[in-house]
N, C-alpha and C positions, 0 to 999 in steps of 0.2 A: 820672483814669483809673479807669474801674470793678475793682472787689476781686474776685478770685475767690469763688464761694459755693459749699459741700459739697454734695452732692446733697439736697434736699427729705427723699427719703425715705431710710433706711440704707442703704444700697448691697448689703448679704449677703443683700436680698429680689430683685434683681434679677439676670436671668441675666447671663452675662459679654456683655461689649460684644467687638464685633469687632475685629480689627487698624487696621481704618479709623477707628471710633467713639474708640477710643482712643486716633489718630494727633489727630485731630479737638481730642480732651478735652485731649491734651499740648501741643498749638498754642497752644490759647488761655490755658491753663493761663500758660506762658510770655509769654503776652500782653501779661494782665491785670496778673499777681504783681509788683511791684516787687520782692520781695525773693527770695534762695536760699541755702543751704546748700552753703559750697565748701569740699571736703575736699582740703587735702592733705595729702603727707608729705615727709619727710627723714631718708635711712638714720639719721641721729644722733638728731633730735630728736624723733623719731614723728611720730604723726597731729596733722593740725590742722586744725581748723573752726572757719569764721566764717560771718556772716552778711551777704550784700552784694545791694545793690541792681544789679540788671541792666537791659537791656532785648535784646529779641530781634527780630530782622528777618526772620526764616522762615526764616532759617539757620545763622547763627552768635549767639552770647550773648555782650554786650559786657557789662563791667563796667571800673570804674576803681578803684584803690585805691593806697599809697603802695607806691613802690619799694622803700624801708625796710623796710617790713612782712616780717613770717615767710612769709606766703604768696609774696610774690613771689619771694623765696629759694628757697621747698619747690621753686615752678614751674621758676625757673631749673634746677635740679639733676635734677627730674625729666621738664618739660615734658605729664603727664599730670594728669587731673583728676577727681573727682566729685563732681558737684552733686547735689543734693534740692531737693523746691519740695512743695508740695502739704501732704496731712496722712498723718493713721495712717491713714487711711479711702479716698486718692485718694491713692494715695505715684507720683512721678516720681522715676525715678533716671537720668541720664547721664550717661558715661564720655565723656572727651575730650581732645583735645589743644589746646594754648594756642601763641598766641605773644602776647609783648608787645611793644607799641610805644610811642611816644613820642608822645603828644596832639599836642604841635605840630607833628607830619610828616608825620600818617597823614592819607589821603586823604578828598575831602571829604565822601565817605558816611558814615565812621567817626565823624568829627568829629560829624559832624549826631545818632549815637548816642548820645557821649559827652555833648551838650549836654539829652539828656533823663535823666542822673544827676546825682543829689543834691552827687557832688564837681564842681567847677568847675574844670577842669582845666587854667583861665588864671589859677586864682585858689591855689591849690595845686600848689606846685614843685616837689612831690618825685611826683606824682601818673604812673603806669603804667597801658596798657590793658592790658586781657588781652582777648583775640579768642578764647574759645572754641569751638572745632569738634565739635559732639557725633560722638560715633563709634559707640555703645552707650546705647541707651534703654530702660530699662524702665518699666510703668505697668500697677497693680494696683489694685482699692479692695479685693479681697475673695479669699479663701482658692479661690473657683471662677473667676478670674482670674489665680492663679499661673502656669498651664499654658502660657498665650499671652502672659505679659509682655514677653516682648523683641520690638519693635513695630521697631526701628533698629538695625541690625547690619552693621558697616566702613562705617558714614557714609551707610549707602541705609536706605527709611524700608520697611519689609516688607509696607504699604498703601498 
């Protein structure tokens, strides 16, 4: 799968890109990126990030990881999320909502998801999806792009 690449030239020399241009850059963005930044929390425990492999279908961002784990706890208790992908230069931020499922039950579009992450989720028992729903997207490279970051607002893309 091709790597996302920064823009050629520094991004603070070009004017701001439009709500489309931007829709456009977070698509493939998501594409490309095998990996994200998923934050959550727990009234007790705080904040928590890791780093997890995804893949995205134009809609929802599937990822897999153990039941066990702190995050699917944070999830359970909160069922809210937010990702990062990108860099300092070309930052994506999405708010969302999750549910999880159980690899062996979930339909056979999900499955076909799951089968392009790194966990193997016939091979790995204790293994959960999360089905991320973005709700709130932002996407900036540069301080004259702050203005029009929010590109996806209550789950509709604003281009």
């Amino acid at each position: 799968m091709p790597s996302y690449e920064e823009p050629a030239v520094h991004p603070s020399v070009h004017a701001p890109r439009s709500a489309a241009q931007r829709r456009a850059d977070t698509e493939r963005l998501l594409a490309n990126e095998r990996h994200l930044w998923l934050a959550s929390s727990d009234p007790r425990s705080g904040p928590h990030l890791v780093p997890l492999s995804h893949v995205w279908d134009g809609g929802v961002i599937t990822l897999l990881t153990r039941r066990s784990s702190r995050t699917v706890r944070n999830l359970t208790t909160s069922g809210s999320v937010r990702t990062a992908l990108g860099s300092a230069t070309d930052v994506v931020l999405i708010d969302g909502t999750v549910e999880l499922t159980d690899p062996a039950e979930a339909p056979p579009e999900v499955r076909a998801r799951y089968a392009r992450l790194p966990i193997d989720a016939d091979r790995v028992p204790d293994a959960v999806g999360v089905c991320l729903m973005p709700r709130r997207v932002l996407a900036w490279r540069n301080f004259a792009e702050m203005r029009g970051r929010l590109i996806m607002d209550d789950g509709v893309w604003l281009a």
